[in-house]
C-alpha positions as a LaTeX table, in Angstrom:
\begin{tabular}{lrrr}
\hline
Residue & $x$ (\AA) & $y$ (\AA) & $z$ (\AA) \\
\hline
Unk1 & $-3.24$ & $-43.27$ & 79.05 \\
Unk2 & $-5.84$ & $-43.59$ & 76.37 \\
Unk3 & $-6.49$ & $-47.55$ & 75.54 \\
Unk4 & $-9.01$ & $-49.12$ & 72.90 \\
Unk5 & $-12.43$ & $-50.17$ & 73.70 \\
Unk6 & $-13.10$ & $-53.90$ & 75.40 \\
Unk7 & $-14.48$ & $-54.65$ & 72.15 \\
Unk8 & $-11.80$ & $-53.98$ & 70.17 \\
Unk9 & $-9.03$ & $-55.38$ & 72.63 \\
Unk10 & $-11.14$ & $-58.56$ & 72.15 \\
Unk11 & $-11.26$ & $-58.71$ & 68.53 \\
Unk12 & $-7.37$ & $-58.21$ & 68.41 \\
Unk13 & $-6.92$ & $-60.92$ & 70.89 \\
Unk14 & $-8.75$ & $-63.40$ & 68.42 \\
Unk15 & $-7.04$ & $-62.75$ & 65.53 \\
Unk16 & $-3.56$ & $-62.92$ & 67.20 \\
Unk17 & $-4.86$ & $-66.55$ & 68.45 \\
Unk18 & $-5.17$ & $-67.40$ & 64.97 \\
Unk19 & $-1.35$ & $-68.74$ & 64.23 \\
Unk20 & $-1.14$ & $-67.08$ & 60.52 \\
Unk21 & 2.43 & $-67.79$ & 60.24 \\
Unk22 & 3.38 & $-67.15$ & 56.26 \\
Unk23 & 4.35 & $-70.68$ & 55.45 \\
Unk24 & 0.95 & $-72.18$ & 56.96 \\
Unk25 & $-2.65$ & $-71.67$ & 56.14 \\
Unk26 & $-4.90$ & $-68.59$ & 57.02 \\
Unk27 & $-8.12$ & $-70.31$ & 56.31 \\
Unk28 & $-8.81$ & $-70.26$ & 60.12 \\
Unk29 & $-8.55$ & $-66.71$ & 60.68 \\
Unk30 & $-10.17$ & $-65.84$ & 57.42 \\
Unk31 & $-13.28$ & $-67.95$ & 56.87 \\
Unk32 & $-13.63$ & $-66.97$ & 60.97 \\
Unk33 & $-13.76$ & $-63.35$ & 59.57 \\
Unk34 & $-15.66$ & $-63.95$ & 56.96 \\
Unk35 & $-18.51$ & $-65.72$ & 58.70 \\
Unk36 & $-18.55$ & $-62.58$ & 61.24 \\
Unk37 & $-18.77$ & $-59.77$ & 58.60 \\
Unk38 & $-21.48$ & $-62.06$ & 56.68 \\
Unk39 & $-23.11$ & $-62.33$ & 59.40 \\
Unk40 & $-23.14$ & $-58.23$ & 59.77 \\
Unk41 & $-24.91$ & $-58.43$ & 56.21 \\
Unk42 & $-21.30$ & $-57.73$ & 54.53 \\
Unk43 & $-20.98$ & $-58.85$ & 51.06 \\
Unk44 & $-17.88$ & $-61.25$ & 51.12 \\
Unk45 & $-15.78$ & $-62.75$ & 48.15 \\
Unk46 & $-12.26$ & $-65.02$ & 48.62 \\
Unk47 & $-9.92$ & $-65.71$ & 46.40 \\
Unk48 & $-7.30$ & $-68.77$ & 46.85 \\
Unk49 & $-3.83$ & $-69.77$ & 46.16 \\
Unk50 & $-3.37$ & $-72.10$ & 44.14 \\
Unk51 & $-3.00$ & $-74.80$ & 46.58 \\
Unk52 & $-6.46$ & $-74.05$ & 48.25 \\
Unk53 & $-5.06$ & $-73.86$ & 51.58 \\
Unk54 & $-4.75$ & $-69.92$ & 51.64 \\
Unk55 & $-7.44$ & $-66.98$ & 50.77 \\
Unk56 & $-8.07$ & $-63.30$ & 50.58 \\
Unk57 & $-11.05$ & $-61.95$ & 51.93 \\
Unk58 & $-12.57$ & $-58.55$ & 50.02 \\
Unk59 & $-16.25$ & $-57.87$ & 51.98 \\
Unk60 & $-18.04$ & $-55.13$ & 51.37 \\
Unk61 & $-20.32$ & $-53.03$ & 53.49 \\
Unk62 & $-22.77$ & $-50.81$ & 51.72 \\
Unk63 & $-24.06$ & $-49.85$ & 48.11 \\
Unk64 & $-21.10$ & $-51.85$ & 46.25 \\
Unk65 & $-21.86$ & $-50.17$ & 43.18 \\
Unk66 & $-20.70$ & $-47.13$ & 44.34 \\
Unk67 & $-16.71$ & $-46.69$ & 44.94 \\
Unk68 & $-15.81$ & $-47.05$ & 48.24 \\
Unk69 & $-12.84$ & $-47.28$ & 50.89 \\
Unk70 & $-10.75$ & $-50.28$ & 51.43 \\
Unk71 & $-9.55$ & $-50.90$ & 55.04 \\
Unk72 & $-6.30$ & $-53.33$ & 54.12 \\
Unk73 & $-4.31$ & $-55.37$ & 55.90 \\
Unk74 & $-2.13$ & $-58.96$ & 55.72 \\
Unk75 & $-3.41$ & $-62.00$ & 58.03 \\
Unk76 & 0.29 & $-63.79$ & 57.81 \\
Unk77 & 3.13 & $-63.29$ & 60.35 \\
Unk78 & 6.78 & $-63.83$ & 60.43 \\
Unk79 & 8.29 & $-67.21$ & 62.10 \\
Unk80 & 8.96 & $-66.91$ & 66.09 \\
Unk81 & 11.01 & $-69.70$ & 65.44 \\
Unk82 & 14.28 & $-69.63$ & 67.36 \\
Unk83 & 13.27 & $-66.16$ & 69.14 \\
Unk84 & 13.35 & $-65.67$ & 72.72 \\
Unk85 & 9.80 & $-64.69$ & 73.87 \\
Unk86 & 9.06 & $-63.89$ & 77.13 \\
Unk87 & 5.62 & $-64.56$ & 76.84 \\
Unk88 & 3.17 & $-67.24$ & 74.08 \\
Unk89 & 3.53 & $-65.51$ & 71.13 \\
Unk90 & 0.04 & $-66.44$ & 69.42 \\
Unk91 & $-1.58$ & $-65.17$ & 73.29 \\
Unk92 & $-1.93$ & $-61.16$ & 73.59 \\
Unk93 & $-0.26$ & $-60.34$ & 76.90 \\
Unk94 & $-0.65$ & $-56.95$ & 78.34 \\
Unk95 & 2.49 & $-55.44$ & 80.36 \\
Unk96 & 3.18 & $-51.88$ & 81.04 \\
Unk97 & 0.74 & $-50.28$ & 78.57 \\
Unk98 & 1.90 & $-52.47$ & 75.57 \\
Unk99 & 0.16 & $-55.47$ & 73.59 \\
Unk100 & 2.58 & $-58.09$ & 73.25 \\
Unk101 & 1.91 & $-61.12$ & 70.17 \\
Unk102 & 2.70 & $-61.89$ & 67.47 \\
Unk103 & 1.32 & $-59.84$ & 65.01 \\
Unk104 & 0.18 & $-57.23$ & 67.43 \\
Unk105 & 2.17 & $-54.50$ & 65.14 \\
Unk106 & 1.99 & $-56.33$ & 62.14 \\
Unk107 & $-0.59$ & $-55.61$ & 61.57 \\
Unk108 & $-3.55$ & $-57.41$ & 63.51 \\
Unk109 & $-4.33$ & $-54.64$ & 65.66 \\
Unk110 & $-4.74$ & $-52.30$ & 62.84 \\
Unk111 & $-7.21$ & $-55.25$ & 61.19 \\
Unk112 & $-8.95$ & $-55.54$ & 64.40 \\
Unk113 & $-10.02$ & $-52.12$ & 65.09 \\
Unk114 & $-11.07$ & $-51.23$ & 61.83 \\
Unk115 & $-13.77$ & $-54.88$ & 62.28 \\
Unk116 & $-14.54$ & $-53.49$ & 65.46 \\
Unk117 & $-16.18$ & $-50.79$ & 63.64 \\
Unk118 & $-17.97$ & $-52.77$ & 61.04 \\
Unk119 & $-21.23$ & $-52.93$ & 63.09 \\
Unk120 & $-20.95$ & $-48.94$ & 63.23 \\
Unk121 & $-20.17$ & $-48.00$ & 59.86 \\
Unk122 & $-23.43$ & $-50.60$ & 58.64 \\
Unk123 & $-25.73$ & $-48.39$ & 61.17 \\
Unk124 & $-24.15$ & $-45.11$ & 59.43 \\
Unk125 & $-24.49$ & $-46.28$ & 55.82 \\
Unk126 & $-28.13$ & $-47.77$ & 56.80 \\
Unk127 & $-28.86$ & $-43.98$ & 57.89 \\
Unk128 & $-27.09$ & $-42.20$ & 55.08 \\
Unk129 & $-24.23$ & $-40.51$ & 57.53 \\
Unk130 & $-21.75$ & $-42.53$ & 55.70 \\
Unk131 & $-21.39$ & $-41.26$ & 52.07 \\
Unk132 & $-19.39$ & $-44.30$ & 50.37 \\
Unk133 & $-19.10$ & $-47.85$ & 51.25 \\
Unk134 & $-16.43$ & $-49.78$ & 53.60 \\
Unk135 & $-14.31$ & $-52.78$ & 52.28 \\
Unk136 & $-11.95$ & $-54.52$ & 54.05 \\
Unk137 & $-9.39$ & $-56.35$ & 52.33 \\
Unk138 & $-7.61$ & $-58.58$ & 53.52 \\
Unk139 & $-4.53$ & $-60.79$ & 52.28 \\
Unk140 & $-2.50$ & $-63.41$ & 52.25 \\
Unk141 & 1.49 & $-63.68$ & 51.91 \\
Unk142 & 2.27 & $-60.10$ & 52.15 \\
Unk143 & 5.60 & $-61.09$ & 54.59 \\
Unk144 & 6.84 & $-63.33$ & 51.40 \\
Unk145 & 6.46 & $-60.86$ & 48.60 \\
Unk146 & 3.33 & $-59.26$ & 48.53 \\
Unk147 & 2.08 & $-62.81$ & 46.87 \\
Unk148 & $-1.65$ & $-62.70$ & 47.86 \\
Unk149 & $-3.16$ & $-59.36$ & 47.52 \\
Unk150 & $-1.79$ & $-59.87$ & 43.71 \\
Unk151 & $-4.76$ & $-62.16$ & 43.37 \\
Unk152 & $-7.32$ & $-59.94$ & 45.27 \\
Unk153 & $-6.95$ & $-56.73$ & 42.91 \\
Unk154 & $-7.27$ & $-59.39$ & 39.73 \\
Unk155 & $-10.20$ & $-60.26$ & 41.17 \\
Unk156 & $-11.51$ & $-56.42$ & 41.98 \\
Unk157 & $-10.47$ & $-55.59$ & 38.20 \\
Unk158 & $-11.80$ & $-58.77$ & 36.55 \\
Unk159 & $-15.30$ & $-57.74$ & 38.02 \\
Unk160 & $-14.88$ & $-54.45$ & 37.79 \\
Unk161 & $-14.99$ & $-53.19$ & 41.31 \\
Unk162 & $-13.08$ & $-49.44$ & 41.56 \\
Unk163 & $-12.36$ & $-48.33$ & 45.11 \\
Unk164 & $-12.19$ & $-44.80$ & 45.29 \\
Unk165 & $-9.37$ & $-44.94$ & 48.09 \\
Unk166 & $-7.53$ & $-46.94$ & 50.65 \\
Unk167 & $-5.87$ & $-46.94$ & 53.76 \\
Unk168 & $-3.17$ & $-49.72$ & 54.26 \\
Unk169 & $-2.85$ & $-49.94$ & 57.92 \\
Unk170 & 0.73 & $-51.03$ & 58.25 \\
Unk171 & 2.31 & $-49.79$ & 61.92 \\
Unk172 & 3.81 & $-45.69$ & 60.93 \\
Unk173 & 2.62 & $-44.59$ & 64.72 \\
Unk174 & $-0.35$ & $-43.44$ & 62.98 \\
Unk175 & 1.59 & $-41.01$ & 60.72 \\
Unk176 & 0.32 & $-40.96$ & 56.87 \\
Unk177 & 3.30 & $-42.03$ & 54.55 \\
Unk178 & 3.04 & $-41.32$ & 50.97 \\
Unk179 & 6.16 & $-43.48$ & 49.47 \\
Unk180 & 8.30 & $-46.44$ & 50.22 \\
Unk181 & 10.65 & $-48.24$ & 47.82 \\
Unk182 & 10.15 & $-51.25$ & 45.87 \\
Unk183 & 11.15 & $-54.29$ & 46.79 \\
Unk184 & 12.88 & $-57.23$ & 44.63 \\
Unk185 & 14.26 & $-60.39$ & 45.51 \\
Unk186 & 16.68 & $-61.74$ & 43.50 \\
Unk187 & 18.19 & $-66.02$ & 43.04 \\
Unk188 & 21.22 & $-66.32$ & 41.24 \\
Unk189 & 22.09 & $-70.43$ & 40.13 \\
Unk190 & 25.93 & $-71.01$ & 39.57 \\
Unk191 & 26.88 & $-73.77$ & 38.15 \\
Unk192 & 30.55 & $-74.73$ & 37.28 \\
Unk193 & 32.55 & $-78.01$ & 36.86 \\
Unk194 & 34.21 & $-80.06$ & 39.67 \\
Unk195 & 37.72 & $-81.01$ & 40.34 \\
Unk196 & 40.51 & $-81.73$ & 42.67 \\
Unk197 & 42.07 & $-78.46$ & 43.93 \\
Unk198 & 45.48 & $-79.52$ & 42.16 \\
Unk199 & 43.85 & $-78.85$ & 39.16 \\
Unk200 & 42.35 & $-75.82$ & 38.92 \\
Unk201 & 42.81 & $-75.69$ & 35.69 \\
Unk202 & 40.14 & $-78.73$ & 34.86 \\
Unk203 & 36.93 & $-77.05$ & 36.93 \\
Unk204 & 35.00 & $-74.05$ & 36.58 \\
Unk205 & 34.68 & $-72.24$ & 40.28 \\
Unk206 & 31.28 & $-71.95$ & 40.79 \\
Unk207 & 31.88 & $-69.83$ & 43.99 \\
Unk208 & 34.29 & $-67.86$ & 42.68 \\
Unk209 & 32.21 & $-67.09$ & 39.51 \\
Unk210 & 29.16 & $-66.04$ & 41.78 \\
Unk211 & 31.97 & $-63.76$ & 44.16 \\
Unk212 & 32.35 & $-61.57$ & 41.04 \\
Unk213 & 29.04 & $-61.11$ & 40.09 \\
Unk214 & 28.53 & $-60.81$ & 44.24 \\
Unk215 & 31.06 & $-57.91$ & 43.84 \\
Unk216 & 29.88 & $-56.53$ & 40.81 \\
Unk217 & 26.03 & $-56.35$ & 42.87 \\
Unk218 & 28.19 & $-54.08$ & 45.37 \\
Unk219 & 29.58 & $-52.25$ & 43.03 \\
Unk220 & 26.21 & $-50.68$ & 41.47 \\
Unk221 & 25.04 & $-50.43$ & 45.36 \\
Unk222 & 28.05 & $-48.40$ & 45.86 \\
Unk223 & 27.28 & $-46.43$ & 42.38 \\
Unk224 & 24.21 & $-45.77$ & 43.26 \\
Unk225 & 25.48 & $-43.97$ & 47.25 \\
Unk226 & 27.58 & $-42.02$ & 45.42 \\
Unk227 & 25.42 & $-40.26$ & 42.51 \\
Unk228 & 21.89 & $-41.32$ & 42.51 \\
Unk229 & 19.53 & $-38.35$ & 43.03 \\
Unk230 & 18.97 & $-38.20$ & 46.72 \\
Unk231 & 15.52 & $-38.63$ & 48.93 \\
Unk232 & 15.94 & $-37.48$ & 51.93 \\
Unk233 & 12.18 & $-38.27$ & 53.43 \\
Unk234 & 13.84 & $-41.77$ & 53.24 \\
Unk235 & 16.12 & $-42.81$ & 55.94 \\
Unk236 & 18.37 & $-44.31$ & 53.61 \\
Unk237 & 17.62 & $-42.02$ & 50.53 \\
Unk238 & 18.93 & $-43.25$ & 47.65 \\
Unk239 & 18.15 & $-47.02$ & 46.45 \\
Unk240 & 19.92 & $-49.74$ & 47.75 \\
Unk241 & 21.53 & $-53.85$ & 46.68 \\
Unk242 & 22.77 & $-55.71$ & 49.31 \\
Unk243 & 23.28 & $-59.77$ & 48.71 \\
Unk244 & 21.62 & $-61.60$ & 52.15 \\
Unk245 & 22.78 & $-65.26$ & 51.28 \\
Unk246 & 24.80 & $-67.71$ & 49.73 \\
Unk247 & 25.44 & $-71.09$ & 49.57 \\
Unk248 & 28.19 & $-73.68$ & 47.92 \\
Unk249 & 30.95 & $-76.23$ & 47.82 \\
Unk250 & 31.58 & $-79.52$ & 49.59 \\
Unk251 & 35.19 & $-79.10$ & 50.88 \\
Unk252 & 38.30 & $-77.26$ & 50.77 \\
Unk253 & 39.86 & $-79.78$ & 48.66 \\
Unk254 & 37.31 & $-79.78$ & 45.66 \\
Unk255 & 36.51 & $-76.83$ & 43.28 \\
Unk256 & 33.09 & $-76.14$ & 43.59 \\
Unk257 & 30.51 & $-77.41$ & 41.11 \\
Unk258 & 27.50 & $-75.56$ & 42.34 \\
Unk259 & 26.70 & $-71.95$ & 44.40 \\
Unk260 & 23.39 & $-69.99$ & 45.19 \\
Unk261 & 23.23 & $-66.60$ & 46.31 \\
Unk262 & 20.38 & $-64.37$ & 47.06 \\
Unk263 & 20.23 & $-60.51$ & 46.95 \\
Unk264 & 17.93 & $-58.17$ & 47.85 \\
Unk265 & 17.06 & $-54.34$ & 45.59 \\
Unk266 & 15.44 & $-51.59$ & 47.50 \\
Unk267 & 14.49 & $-48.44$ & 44.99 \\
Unk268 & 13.28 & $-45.03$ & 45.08 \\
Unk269 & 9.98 & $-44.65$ & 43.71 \\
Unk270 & 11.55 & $-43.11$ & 40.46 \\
Unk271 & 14.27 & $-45.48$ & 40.30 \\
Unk272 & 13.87 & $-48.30$ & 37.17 \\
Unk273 & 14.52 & $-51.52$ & 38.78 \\
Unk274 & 14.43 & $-53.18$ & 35.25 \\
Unk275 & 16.99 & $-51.30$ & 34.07 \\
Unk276 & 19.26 & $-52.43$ & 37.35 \\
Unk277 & 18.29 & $-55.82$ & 36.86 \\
Unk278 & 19.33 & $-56.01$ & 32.95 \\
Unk279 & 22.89 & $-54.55$ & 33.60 \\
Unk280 & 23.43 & $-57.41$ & 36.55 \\
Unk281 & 21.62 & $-59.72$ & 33.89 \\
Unk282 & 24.00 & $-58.46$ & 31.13 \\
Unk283 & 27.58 & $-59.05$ & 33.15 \\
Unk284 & 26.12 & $-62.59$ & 34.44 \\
Unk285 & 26.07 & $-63.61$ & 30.73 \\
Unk286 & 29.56 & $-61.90$ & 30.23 \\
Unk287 & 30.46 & $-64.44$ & 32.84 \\
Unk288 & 28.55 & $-67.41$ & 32.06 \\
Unk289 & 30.47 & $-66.99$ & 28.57 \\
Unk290 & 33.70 & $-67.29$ & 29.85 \\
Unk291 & 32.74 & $-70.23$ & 32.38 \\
Unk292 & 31.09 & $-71.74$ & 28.83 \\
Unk293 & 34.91 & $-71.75$ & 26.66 \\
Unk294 & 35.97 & $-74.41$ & 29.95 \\
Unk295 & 32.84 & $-76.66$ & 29.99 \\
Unk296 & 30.07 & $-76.13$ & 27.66 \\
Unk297 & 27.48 & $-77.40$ & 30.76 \\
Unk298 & 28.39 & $-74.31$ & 32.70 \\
Unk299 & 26.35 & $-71.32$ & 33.40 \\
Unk300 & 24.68 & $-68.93$ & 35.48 \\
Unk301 & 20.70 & $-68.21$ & 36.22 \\
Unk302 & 19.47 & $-65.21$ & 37.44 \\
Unk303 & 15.84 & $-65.55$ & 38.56 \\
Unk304 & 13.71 & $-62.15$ & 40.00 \\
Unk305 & 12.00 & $-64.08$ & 42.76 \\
Unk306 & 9.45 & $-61.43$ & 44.14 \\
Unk307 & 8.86 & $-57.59$ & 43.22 \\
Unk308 & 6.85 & $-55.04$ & 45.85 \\
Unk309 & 5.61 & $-52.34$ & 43.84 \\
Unk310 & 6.54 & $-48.70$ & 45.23 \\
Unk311 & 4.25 & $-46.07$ & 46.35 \\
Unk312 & 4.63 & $-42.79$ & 45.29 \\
Unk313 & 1.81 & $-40.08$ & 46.60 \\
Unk314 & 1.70 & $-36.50$ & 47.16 \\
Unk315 & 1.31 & $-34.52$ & 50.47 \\
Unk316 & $-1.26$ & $-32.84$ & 48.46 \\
Unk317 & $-3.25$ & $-36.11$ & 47.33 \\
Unk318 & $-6.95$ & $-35.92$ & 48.71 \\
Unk319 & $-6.44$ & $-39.19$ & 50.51 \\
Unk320 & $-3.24$ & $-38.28$ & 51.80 \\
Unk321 & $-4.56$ & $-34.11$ & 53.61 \\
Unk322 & $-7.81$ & $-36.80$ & 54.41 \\
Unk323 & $-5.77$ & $-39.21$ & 56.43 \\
Unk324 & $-4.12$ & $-35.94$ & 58.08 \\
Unk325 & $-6.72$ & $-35.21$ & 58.92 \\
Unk326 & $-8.50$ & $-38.21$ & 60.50 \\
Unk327 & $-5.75$ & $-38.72$ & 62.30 \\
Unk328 & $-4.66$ & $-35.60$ & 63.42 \\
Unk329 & $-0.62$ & $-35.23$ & 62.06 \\
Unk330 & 0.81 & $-32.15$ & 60.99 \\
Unk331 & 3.04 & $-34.16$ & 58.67 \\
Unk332 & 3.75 & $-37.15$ & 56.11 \\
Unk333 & 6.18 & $-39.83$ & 55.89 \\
Unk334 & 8.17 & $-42.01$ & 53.72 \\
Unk335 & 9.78 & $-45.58$ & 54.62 \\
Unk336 & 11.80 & $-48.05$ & 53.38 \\
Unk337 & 9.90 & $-51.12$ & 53.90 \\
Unk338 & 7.59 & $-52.53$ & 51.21 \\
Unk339 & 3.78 & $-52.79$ & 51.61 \\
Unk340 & 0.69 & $-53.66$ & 49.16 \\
Unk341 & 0.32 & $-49.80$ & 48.90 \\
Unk342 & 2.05 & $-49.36$ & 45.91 \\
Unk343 & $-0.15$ & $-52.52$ & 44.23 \\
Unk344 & $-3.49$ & $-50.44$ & 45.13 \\
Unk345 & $-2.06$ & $-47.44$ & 43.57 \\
Unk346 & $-0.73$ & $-49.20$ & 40.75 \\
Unk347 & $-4.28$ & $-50.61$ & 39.97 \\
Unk348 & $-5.29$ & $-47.03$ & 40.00 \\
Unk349 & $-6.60$ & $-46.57$ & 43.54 \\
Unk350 & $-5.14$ & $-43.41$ & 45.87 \\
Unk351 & $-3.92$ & $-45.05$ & 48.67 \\
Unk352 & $-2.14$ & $-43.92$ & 51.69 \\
Unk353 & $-0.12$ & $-46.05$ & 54.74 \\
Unk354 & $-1.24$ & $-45.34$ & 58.14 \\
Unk355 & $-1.66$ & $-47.61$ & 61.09 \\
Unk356 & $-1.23$ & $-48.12$ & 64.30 \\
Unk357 & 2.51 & $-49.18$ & 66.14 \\
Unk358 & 6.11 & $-49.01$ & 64.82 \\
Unk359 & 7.35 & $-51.11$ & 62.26 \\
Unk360 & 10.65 & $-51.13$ & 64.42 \\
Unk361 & 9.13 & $-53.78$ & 66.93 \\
Unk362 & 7.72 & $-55.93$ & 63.91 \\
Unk363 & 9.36 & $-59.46$ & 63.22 \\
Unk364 & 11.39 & $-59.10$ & 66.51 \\
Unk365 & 10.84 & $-61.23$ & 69.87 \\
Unk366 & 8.10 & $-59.55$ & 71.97 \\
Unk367 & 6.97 & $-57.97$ & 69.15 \\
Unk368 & 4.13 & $-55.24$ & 70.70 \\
Unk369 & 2.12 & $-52.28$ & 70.02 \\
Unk370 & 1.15 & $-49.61$ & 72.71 \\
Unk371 & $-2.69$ & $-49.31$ & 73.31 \\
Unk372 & $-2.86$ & $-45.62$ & 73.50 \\
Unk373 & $-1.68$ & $-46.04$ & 69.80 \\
Unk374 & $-4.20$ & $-48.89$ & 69.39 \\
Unk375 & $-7.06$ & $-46.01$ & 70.86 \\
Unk376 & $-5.25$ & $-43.61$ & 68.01 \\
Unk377 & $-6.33$ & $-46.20$ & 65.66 \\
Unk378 & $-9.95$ & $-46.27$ & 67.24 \\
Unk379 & $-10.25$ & $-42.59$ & 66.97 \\
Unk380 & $-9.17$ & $-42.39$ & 62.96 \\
Unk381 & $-11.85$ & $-44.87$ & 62.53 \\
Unk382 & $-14.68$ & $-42.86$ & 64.41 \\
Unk383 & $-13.86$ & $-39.74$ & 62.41 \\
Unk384 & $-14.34$ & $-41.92$ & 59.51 \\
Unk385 & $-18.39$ & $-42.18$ & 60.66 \\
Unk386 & $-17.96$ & $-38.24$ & 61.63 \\
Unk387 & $-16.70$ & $-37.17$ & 58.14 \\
Unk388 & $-17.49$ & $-39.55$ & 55.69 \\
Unk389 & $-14.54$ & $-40.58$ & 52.84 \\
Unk390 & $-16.30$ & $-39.30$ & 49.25 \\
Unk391 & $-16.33$ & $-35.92$ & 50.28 \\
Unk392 & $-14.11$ & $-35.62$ & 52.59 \\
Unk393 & $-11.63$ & $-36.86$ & 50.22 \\
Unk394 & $-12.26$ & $-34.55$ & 47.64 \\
Unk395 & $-9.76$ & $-32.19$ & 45.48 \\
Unk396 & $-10.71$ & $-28.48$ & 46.95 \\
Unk397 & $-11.74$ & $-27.68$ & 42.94 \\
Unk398 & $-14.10$ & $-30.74$ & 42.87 \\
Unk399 & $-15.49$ & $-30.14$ & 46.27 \\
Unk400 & $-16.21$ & $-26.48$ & 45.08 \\
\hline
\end{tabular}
């Protein structure tokens, strides 16, 4: 079985230490990066939430006024809380070929191979063997929305810094993917009128008002199944609603002033989420009307919480027949998770998904990733010294 260098394994192991969970602060894993590509003579910027107590980290190896290639990945996890681990989930623990942490799929061993290299691809690009520089960028708040990254490509376009690819290592076994859908996140306030369930009559049901729009959600979901255009490099392949949680009343006894619900849209790449979220928006207000002619107080809010922008590439994209390359598949893919891909591409950089481990074991107990995928992941990185990106990544016309 092929495994990743000591020096690599190492790395990983002190990033997983770093306990990056979404709702705390990644200050300690970043500045610790930070300091260590610095340190390699990287050129390092951060850019903060608003509270101060989270940061992206964009460094830069290389001629920075030349484009380059971004190496991305998020530092936050998902919560372990109330999972059954079998071993400390911020401690890498090896057992039966497999890397168990948190994290270790999502996605710190992809981060942690591609630093491994940094003191490589600095000897290449002092040499001229590497043809374009290396960035890595890496974010905060991905698990929550994609919140932080939104911050580092202001940053990259306020100071006009234009990558010329990247490669977001989420875990796809080390298969390229070229799409996944977007991602939106939906609140929906009801508010109605109490009263004594012998009078009916004198309340506006908050639950029952949010059932009907809860219904009407399914509805387009089912719409959608039925006659949407079909994708079938998606494993659900056609775009998806589905509501993931709701909350209201005080008793049985009492109509129910208040309810919250929370639903979830998943669409194909050519889908118009806008449009979706308009004709929900338009039959809320249909219904917010007719809770208004009981009590003028009463209404509903719909709120778009958090949007993941698609990604939609080619098989044929330079990046994507580079990445095939690199990493030797005979194929592409296409997922239905969200990732900052489609916020790269979006900004106008070609970007491809391809990392090491499968997504499947991400956010579970004993979350893991395999090392001879981790020494995949080692290997697409060396071929990166051996072939260079610019040219390598060229259009066959433009190489010509």
């Amino acid at each position: 079985m092929n495994v990743p260098s000591a020096a690599s394994r190492s790395m990983i192991e002190r990033l997983i230490s770093f306990n990056t969970v979404s709702r705390d602060s990644n200050l300690g894993l970043i500045e610790w990066v930070r300091d260590h590509l610095h340190g390699l003579g990287a050129r390092t910027r951060l850019t903060h939430d608003t509270t101060g107590k989270k940061a992206n980290l964009f460094a830069t190896l290389g001629d920075s006024d030349k484009p380059g290639l971004i190496l991305s990945g998020h530092t936050d996890v998902v919560p372990v809380d109330g999972q059954d681990w079998m071993s400390d989930p911020f401690v890498a623990t090896e057992r039966d070929g497999k890397l168990y942490a948190r994290g270790s799929a999502d996605m710190k061993g992809f981060i942690g191979i591609a630093l491994t290299q940094a003191p490589k691809f600095i000897a290449a690009l002092n040499e001229n063997r590497l043809d374009a520089p290396l960035h890595y960028a890496l974010s905060y708040d991905e698990e929550v929305g994609c919140l932080g990254v939104r911050g580092l490509i202001r940053d990259l376009e306020e100071n006009a810094i234009r990558p010329a690819g990247c490669v977001v290592g989420e875990p796809t076994s080390m298969q390229p993917i070229i799409a996944h859908k977007g991602t939106h996140r939906f609140r929906c306030a009801v508010h109605g009128r109490e009263a004594h369930s012998s009078y009916v009559t004198h309340g506006v049901n908050a639950i029952e008002y949010a059932a009907r729009l809860v219904v009407f959600i399914r509805q387009i979901a089912d719409r959608l199944a039925q006659i949407e255009r079909r994708d079938y490099g998606f494993n659900v392949p056609y775009s998806t609603l589905s509501t993931g949680l709701i909350q209201g009343g005080i008793a049985a006894n009492v109509v129910p002033k208040d309810c919250v619900f929370q639903f979830d849209m998943r669409t194909l790449p050519q889908t118009s989420p806008d449009a979706l979220y308009q004709e929900i928006g338009s039959y809320a207000e249909s219904l917010a009307a007719e809770m208004r002619r009981i009590d003028a107080t009463a209404g509903i809010d719909l709120q778009w919480m958090s949007q993941t922008v698609g990604l939609a590439a080619a098989e044929t994209d330079a990046i994507v027949q580079w990445a095939m390359r690199l990493s030797r598949s005979t194929g592409v893919g296409k997922v239905s998770y969200g990732t900052e891909a489609g916020l790269f591409q979006k900004m106008g950089v070609p970007t491809v998904i391809c990392g090491p481990g499968d997504i499947a074991e991400a956010h579970r107990p004993n979350e893991f990733v395999a090392l001879d995928q981790l020494a995949q992941c080692e290997s697409f990185m060396e071929r990166i010294l051996e072939t260079g990106y610019a040219k390598a990544a060229q259009t066959p016309d433009a190489a010509a």
